[in-house]
KEGUVO-270843 format. One record per residue (C-alpha): residue number from 0; residue in three letters; x, y, z. Coordinates in steps of 0.1 Angstrom, whole numbers, plus 5000, padded with zeros to 4 digits. Example, Ala and Ser with C-alpha at 12.3 -4.5 7.8 and 13.67 -1.06 7.14 Angstrom:
2
<site n="0" res="ALA" xx="5123" yy="4955" zz="5078"/>
<site n="1" res="SER" xx="5137" yy="4989" zz="5071"/>
This chain:
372
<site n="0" res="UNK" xx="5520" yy="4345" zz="4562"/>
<site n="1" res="UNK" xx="5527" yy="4348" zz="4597"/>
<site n="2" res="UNK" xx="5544" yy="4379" zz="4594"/>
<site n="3" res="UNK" xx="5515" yy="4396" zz="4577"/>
<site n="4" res="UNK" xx="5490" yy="4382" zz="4602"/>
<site n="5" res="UNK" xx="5511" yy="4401" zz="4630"/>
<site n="6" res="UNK" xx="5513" yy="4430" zz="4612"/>
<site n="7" res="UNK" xx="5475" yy="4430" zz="4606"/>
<site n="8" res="UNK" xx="5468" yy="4422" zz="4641"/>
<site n="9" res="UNK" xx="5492" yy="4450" zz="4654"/>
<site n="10" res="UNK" xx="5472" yy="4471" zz="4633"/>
<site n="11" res="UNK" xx="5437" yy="4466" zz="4642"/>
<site n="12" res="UNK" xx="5450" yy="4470" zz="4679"/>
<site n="13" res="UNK" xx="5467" yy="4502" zz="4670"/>
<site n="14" res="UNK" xx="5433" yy="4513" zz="4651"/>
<site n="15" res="UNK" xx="5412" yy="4502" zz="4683"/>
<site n="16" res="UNK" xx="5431" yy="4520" zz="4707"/>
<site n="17" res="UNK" xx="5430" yy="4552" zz="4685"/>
<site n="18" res="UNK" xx="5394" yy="4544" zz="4685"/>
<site n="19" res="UNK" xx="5392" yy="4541" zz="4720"/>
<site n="20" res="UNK" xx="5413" yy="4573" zz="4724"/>
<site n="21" res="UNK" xx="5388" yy="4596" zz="4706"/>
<site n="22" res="UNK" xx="5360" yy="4581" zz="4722"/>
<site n="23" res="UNK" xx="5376" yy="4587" zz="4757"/>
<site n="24" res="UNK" xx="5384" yy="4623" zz="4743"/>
<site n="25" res="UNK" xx="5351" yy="4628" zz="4735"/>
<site n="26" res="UNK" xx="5339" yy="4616" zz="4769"/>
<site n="27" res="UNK" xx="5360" yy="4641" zz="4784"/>
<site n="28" res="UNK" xx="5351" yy="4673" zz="4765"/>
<site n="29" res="UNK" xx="5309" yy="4663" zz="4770"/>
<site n="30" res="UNK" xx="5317" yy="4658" zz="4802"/>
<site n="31" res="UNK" xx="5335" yy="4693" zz="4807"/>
<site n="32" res="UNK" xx="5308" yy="4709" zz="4786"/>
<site n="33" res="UNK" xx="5278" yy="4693" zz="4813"/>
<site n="34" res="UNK" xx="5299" yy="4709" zz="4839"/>
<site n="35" res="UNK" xx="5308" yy="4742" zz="4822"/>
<site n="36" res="UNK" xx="5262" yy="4745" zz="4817"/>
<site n="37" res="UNK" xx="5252" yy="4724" zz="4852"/>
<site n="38" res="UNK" xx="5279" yy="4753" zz="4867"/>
<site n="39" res="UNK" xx="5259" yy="4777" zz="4844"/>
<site n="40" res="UNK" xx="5224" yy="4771" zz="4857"/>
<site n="41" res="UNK" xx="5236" yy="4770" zz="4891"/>
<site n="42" res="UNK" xx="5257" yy="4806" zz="4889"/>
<site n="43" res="UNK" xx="5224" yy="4815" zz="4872"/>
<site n="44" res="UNK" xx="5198" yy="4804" zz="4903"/>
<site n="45" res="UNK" xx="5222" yy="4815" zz="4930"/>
<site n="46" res="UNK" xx="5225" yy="4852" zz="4913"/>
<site n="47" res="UNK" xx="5183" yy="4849" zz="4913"/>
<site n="48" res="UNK" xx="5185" yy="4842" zz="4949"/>
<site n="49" res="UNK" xx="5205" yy="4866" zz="4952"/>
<site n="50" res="UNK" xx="5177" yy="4891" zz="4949"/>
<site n="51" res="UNK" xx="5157" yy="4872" zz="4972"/>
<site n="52" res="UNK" xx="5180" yy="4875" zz="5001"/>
<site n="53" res="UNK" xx="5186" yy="4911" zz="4991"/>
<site n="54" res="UNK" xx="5145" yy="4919" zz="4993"/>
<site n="55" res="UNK" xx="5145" yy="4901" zz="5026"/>
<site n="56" res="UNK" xx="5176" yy="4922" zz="5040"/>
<site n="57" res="UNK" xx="5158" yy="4955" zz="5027"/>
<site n="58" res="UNK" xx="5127" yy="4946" zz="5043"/>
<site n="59" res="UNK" xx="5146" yy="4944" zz="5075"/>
<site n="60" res="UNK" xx="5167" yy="4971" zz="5068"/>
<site n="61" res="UNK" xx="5160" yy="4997" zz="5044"/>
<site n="62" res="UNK" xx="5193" yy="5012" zz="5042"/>
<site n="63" res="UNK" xx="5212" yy="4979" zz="5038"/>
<site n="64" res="UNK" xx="5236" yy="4981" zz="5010"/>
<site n="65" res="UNK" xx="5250" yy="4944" zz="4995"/>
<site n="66" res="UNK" xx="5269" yy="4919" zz="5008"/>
<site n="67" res="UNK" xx="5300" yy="4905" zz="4988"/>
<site n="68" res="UNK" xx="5311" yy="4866" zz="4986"/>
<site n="69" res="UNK" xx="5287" yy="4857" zz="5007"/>
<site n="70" res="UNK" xx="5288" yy="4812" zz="5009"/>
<site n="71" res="UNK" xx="5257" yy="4799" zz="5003"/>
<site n="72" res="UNK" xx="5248" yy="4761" zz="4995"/>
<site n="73" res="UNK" xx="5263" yy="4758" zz="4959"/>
<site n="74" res="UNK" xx="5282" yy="4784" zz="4960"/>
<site n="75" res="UNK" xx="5288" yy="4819" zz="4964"/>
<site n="76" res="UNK" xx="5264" yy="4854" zz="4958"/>
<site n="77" res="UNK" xx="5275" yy="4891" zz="4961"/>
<site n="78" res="UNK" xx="5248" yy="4919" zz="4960"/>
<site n="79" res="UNK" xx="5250" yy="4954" zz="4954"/>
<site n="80" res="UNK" xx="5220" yy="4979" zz="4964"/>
<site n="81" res="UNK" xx="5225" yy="5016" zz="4955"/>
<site n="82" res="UNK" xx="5198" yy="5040" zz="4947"/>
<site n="83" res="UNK" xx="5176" yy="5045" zz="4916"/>
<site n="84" res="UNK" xx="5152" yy="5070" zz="4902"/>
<site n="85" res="UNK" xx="5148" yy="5049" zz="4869"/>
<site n="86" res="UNK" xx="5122" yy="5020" zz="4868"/>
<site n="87" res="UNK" xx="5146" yy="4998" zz="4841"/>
<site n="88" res="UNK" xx="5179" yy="4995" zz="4845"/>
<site n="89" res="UNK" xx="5202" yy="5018" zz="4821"/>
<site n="90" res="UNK" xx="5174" yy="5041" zz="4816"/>
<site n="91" res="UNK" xx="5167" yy="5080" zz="4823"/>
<site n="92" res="UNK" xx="5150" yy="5087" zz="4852"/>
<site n="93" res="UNK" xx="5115" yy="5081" zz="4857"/>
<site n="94" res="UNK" xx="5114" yy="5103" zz="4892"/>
<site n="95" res="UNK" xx="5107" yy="5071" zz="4914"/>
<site n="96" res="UNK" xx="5110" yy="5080" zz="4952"/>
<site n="97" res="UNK" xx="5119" yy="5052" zz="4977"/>
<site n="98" res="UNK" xx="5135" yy="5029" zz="4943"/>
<site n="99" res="UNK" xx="5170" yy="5006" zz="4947"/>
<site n="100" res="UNK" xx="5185" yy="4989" zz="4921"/>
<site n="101" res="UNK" xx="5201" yy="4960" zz="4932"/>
<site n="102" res="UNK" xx="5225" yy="4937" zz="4914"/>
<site n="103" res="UNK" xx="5233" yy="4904" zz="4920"/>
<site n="104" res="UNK" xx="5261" yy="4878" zz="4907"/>
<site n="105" res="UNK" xx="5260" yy="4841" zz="4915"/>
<site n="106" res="UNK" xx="5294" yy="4824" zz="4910"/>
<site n="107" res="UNK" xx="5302" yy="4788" zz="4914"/>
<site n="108" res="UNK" xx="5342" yy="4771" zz="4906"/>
<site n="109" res="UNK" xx="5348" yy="4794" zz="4872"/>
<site n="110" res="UNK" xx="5312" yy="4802" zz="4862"/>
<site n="111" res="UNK" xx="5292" yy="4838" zz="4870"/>
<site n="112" res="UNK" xx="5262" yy="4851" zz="4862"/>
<site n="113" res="UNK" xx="5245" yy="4887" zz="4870"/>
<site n="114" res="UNK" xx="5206" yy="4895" zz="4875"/>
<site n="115" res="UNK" xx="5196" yy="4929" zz="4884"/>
<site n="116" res="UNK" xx="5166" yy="4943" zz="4898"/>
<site n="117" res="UNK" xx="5149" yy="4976" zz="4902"/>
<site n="118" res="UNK" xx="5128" yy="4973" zz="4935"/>
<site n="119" res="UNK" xx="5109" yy="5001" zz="4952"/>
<site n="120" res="UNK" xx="5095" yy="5008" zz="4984"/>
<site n="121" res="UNK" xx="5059" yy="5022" zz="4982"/>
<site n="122" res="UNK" xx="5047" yy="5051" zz="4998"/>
<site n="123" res="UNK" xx="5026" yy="5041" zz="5033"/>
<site n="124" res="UNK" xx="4996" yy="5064" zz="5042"/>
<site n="125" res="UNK" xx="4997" yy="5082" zz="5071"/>
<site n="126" res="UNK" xx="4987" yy="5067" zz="5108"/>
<site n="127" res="UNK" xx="4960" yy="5084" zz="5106"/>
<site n="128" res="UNK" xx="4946" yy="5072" zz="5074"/>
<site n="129" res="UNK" xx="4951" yy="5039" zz="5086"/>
<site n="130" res="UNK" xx="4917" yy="5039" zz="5107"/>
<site n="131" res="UNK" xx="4877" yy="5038" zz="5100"/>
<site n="132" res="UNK" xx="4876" yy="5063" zz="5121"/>
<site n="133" res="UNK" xx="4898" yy="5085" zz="5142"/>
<site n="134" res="UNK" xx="4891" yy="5120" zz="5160"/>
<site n="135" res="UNK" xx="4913" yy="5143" zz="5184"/>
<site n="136" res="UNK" xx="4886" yy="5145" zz="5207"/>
<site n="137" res="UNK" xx="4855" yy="5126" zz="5220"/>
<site n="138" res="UNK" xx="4843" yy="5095" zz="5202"/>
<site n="139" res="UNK" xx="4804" yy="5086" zz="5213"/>
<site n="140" res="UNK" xx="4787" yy="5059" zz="5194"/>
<site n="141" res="UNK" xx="4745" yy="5056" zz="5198"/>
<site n="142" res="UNK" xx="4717" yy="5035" zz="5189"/>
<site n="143" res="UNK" xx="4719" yy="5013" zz="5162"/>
<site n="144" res="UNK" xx="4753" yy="5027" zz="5142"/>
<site n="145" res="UNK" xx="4773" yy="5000" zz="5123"/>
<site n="146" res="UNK" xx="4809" yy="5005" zz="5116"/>
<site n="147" res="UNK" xx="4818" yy="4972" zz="5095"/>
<site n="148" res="UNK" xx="4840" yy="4962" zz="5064"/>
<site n="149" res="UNK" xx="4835" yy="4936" zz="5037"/>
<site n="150" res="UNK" xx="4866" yy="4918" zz="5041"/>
<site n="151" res="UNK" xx="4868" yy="4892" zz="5068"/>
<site n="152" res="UNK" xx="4903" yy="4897" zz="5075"/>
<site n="153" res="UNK" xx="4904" yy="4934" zz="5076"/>
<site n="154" res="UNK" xx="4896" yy="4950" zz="5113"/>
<site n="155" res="UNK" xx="4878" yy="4985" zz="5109"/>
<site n="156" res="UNK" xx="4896" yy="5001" zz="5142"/>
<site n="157" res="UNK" xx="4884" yy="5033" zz="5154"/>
<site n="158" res="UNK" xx="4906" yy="5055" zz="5176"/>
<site n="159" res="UNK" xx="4903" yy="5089" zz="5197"/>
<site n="160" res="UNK" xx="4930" yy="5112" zz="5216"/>
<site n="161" res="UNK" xx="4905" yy="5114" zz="5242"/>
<site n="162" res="UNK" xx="4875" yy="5091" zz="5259"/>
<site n="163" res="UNK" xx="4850" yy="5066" zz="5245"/>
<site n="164" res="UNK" xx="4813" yy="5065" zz="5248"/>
<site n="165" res="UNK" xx="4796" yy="5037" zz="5239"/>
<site n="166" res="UNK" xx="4758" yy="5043" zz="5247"/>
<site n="167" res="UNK" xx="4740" yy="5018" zz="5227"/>
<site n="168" res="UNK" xx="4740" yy="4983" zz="5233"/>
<site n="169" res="UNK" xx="4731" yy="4977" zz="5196"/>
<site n="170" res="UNK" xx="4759" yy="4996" zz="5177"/>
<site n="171" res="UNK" xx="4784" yy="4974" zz="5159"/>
<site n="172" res="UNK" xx="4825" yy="4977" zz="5155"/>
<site n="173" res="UNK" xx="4840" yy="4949" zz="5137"/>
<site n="174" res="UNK" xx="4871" yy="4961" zz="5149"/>
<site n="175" res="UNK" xx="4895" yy="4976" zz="5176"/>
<site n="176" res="UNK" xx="4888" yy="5005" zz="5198"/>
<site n="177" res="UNK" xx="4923" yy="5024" zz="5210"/>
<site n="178" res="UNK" xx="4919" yy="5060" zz="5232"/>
<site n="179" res="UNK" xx="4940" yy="5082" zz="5250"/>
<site n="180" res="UNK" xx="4926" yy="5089" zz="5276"/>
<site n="181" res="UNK" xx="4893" yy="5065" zz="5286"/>
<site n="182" res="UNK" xx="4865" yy="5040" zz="5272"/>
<site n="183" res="UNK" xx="4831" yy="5042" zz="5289"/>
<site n="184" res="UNK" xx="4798" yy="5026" zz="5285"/>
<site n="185" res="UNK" xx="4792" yy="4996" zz="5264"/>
<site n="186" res="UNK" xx="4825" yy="4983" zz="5251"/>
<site n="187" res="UNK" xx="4812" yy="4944" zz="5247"/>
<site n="188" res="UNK" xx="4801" yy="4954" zz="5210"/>
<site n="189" res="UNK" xx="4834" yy="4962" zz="5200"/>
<site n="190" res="UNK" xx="4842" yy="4931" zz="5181"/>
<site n="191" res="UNK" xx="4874" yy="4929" zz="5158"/>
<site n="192" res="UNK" xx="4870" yy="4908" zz="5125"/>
<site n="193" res="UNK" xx="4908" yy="4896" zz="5128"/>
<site n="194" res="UNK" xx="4923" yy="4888" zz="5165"/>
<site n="195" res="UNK" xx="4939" yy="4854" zz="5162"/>
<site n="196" res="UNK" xx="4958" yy="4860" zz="5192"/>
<site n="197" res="UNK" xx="4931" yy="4871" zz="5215"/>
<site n="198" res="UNK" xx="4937" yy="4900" zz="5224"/>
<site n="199" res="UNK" xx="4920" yy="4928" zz="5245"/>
<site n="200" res="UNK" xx="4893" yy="4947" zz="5218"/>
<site n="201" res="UNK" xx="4901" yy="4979" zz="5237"/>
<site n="202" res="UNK" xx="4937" yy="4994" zz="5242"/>
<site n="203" res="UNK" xx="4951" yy="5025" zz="5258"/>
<site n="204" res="UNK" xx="4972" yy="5040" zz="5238"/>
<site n="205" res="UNK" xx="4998" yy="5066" zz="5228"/>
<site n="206" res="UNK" xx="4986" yy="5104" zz="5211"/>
<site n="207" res="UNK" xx="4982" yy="5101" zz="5175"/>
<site n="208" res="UNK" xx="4990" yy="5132" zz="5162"/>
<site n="209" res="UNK" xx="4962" yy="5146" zz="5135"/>
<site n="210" res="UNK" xx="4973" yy="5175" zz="5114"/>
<site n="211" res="UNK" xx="4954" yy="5203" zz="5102"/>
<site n="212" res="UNK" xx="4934" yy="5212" zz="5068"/>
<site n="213" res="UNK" xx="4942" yy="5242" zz="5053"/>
<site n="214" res="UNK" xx="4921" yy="5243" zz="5028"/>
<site n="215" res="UNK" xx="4940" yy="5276" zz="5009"/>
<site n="216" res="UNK" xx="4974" yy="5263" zz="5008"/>
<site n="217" res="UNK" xx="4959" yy="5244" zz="4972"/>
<site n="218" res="UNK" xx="4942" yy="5274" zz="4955"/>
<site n="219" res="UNK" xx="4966" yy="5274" zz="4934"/>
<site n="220" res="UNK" xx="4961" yy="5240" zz="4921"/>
<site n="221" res="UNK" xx="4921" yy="5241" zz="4920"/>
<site n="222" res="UNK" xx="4905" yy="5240" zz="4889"/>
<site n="223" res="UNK" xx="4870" yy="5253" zz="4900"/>
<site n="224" res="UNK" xx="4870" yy="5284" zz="4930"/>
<site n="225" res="UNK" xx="4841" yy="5297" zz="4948"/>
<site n="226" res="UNK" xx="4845" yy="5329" zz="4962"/>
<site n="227" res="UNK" xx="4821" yy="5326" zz="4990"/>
<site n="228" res="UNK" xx="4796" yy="5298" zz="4997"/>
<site n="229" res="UNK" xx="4785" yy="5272" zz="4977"/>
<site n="230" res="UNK" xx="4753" yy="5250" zz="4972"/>
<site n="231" res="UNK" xx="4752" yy="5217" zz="4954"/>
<site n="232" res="UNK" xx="4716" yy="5212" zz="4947"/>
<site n="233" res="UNK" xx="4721" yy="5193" zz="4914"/>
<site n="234" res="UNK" xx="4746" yy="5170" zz="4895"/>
<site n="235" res="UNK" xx="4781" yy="5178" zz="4902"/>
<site n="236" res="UNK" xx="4812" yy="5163" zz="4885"/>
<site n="237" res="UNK" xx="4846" yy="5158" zz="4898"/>
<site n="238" res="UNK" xx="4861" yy="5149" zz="4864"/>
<site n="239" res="UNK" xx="4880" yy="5122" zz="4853"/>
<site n="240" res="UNK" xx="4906" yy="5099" zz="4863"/>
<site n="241" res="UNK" xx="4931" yy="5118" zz="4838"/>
<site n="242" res="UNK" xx="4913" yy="5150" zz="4847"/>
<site n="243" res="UNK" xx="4903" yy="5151" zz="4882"/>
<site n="244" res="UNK" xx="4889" yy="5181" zz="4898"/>
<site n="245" res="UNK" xx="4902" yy="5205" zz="4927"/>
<site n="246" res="UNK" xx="4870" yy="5226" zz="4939"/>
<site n="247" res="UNK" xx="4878" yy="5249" zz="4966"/>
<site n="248" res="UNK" xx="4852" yy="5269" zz="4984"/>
<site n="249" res="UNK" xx="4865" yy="5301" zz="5002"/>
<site n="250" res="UNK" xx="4830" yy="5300" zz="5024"/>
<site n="251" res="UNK" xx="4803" yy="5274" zz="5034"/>
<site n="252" res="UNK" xx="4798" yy="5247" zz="5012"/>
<site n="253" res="UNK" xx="4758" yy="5230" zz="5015"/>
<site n="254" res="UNK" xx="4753" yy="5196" zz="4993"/>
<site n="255" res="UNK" xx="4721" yy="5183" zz="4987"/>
<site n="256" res="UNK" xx="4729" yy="5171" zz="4952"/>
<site n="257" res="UNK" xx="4747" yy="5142" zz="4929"/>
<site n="258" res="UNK" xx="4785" yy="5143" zz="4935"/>
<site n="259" res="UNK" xx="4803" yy="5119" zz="4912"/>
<site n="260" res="UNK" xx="4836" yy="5115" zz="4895"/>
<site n="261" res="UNK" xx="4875" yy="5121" zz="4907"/>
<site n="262" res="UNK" xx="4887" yy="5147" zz="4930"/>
<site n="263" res="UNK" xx="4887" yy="5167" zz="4961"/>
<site n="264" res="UNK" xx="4864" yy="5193" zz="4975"/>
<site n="265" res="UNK" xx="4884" yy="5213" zz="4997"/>
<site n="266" res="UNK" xx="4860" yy="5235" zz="5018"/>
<site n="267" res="UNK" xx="4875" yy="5272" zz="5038"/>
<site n="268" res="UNK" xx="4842" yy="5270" zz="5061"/>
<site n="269" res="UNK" xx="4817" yy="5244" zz="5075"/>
<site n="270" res="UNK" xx="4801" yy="5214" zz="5053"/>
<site n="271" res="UNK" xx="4764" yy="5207" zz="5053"/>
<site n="272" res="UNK" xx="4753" yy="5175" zz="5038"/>
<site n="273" res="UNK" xx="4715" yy="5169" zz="5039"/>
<site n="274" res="UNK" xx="4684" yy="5153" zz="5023"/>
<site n="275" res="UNK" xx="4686" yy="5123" zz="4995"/>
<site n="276" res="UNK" xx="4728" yy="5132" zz="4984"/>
<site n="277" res="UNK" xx="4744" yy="5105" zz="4966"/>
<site n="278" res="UNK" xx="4786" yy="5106" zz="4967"/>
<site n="279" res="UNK" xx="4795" yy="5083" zz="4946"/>
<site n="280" res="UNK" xx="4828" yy="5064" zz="4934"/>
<site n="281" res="UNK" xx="4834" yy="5056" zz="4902"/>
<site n="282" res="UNK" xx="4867" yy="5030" zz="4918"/>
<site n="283" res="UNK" xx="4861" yy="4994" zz="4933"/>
<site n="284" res="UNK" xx="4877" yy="5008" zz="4960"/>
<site n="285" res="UNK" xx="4854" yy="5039" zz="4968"/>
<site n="286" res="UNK" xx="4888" yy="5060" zz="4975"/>
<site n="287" res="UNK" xx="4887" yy="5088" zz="4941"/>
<site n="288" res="UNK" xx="4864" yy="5113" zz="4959"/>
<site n="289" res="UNK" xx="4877" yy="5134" zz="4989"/>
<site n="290" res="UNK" xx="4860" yy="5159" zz="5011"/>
<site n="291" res="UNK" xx="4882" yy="5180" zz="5032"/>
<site n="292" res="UNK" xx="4873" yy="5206" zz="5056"/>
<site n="293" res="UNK" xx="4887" yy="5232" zz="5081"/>
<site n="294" res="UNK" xx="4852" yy="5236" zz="5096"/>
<site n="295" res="UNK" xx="4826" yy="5213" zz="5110"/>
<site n="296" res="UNK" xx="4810" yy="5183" zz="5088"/>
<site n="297" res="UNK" xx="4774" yy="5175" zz="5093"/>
<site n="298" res="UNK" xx="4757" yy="5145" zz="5075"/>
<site n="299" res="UNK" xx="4719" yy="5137" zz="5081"/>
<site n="300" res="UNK" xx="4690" yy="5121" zz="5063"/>
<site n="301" res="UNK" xx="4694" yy="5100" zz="5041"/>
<site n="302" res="UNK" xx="4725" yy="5102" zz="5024"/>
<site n="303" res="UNK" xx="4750" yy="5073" zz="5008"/>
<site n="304" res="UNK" xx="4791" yy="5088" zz="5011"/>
<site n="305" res="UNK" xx="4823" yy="5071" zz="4994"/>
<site n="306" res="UNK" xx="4849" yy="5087" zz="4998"/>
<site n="307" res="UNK" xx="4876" yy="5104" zz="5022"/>
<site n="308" res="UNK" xx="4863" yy="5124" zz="5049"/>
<site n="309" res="UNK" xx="4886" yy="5151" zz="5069"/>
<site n="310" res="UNK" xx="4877" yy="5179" zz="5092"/>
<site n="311" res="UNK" xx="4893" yy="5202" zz="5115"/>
<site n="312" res="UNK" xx="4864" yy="5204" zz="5136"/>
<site n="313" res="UNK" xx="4836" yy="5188" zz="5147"/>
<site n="314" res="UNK" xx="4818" yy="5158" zz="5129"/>
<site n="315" res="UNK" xx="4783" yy="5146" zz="5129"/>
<site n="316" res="UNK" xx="4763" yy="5120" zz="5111"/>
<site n="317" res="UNK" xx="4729" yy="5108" zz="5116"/>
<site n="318" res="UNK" xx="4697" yy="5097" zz="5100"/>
<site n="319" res="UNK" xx="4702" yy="5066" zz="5078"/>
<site n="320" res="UNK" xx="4734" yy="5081" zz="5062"/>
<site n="321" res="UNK" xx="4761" yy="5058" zz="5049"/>
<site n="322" res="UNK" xx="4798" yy="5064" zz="5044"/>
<site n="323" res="UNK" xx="4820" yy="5040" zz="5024"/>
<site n="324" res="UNK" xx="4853" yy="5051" zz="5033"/>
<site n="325" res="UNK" xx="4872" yy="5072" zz="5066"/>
<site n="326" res="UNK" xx="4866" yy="5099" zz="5088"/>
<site n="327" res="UNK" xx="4893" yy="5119" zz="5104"/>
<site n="328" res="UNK" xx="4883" yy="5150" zz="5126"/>
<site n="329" res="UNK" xx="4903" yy="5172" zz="5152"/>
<site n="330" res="UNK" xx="4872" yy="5177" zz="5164"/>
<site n="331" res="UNK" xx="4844" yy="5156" zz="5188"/>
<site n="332" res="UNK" xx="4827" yy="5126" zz="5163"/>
<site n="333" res="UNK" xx="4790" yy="5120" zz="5170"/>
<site n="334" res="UNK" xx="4773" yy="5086" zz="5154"/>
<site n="335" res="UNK" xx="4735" yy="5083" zz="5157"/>
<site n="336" res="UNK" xx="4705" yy="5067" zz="5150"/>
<site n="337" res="UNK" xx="4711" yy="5046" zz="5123"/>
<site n="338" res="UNK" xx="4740" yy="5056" zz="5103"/>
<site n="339" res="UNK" xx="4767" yy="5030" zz="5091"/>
<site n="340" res="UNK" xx="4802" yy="5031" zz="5081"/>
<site n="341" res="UNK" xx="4819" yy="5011" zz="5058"/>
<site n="342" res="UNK" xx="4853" yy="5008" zz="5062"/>
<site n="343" res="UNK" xx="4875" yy="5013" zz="5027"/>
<site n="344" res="UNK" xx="4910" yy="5015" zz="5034"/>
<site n="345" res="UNK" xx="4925" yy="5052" zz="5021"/>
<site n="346" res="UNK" xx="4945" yy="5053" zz="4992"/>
<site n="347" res="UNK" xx="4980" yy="5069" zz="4984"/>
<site n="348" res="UNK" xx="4971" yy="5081" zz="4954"/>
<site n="349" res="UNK" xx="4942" yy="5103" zz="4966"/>
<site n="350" res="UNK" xx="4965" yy="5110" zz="5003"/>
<site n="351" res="UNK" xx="4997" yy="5119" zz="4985"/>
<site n="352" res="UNK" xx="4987" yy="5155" zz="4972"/>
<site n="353" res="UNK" xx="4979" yy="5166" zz="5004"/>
<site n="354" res="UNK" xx="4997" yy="5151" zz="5031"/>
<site n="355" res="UNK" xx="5028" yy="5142" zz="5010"/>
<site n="356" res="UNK" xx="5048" yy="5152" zz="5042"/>
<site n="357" res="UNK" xx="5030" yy="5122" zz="5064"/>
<site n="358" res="UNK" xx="5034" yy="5098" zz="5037"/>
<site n="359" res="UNK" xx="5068" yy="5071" zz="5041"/>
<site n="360" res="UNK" xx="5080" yy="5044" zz="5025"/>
<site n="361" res="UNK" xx="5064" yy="5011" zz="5031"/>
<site n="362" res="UNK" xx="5082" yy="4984" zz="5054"/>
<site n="363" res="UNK" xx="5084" yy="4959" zz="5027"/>
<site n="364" res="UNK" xx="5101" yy="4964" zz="4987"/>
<site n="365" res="UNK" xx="5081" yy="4953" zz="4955"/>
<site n="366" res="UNK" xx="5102" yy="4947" zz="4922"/>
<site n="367" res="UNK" xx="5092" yy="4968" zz="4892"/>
<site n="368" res="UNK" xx="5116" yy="4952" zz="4867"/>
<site n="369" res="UNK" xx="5138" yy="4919" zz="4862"/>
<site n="370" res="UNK" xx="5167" yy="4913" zz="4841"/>
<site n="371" res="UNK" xx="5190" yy="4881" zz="4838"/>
């Protein structure tokens, strides 16, 4: 009897401690496996950070290329940047400009993972496109002219390669004034939306160079040609979005008419715009109409504008005219009476046609696709 109890005994033990051995086993192996997926996530978020750092560094310096091993808390990330013309990764070429793909792998102890990124730089408008208003010559400002913008944070700066004459205490800038050469006259009406640092409204600055329209360079592409002069006296339509127009007027070009749609009006000779002319916009952002000139551009009466508006020479608006949009001229800009300018930001995608050669990269990278 004793015997047999012993043996029992030394049998349950053995059973427990193969019991215990299995569980311990167990332990072990879901213990390994929590590592092998906490390693996992964390290979995973550095290789996403990865990207991060690498659209920081490209922001900082466009042509910076990777980094490899690189210690970060957690671990370690290497990046690769090299250049792309496809918008997802492993496909054909789209024909992107200014596009990187970058690839990033996380590691931590044995585990990796890999993210990649297609990321572009988008093309900047020119300097010159940047302003509400900007001439090569002589700015003057008179009576009651308003140049103002919607948005509280956005400054509508106006800018000449030569002097400033403000000659109305009642005109209105809600942003800077910067000249090349000198600011005279009332000046105290120049007052910037944005200036959280306080800084002088007026500034001398450096040339900004202005290039010129040439108006026949883009026969070719126009899709409506006037052999001589033209006159707008009714409805005329730009086209479409898909379809824009390209009008191109080899003389004078007089509007007193509706202009509507998308396009560009490219004019050989001077621009008269007079009496009740609507140019309108069919975008939010009053930027698919443009009206380009290599002679003078006169507005008066009572005429509403949104659009781009570029000149080689001279520019002039008076009456109760509004523009919503820009004004560029190599020429002298007069503002009188009681016109008013509204300042909408150009846009690439009317700029890039025609001054393609101004246009660079922005300073900052957006992504255009993701994949972990």
């Amino acid at each position: 009897m004793g015997k047999s109890l012993l043996i029992l005994i030394a049998g349950a033990f053995m059973i427990f401690a193969l019991t215990r051995l299995n569980i311990n086993r167990s332990n072990i192996e879901m213990t390994e496996n929590s590592v092998d997926v906490y390693d996992g996530n964390i290979a995973k978020n550095l290789a996403a950070s990865g990207i991060e750092f690498a659209l920081m560094k490209l922001s900082e310096d466009s042509t910076w290329t990777g980094v490899n091993d690189k210690a970060v808390k957690g671990g370690y990330i290497s990046v690769k940047v090299e250049p792309t013309s496809s918008k997802y990764y492993g496909a054909a070429s789209s024909g992107l400009k200014y596009a990187k793909l970058v690839t990033s792998i996380g590691k931590i102890n044995s585990k990796t993972d890999t993210v990649r990124a297609v990321v572009q730089f988008p093309e900047s408008i020119p300097d010159f496109l940047k302003y509400a208003v900007i001439t090569d010559k002589n700015l003057v400002i008179d009576q009651n002219t308003k140049i103002t913008t919607d948005d509280p944070g956005l400054n509508a700066n106006i800018h000449t390669n030569k002097s400033f004459e403000g000659k109305s205490g009642n005109y209105v800038v809600q942003g800077f004034l910067s000249y090349v050469q000198n600011a005279q006259g009332n000046t105290n009406n120049i007052i910037p939306n944005y200036n959280p640092k306080g800084v002088s409204a007026t500034k001398k600055i450096s040339y900004v160079k202005l290039p010129d329209v040439k108006a026949s360079d883009y026969i070719s592409k126009a899709t409506d040609v006037y052999e001589g002069d033209a006159n707008f006296t009714t409805k005329t339509d730009l086209g479409t979005k898909e379809n824009p127009k390209i009008v191109y007027v080899k003389g004078n070009l007089k509007l007193s008419g509706k202009v509507a749609g998308y396009g560009i009006i490219l004019v050989k000779g001077n621009v008269k715009v007079t009496g009740t002319v609507t140019i309108e916009s069919e975008e939010i952002n009053g930027q698919n109409i443009g009206l380009y000139s290599e002679g003078p551009i006169e507005i008066l009466g009572n005429v509403t504008v949104k659009g781009q508006l570029y000149c080689n020479s001279d520019f002039t608006m008076g009456g109760s005219s509004q523009l919503f949009g820009t004004v560029v001229a190599k020429g002298n800009i007069y503002f009188g009476s009681s016109c008013a300018i509204k300042y909408v930001p150009a846009s690439s995608n009317l700029t890039g046609s025609f001054w393609g050669d101004e246009m660079k990269p922005a300073n900052k990278p957006i992504v255009l696709s993701y994949y972990k």
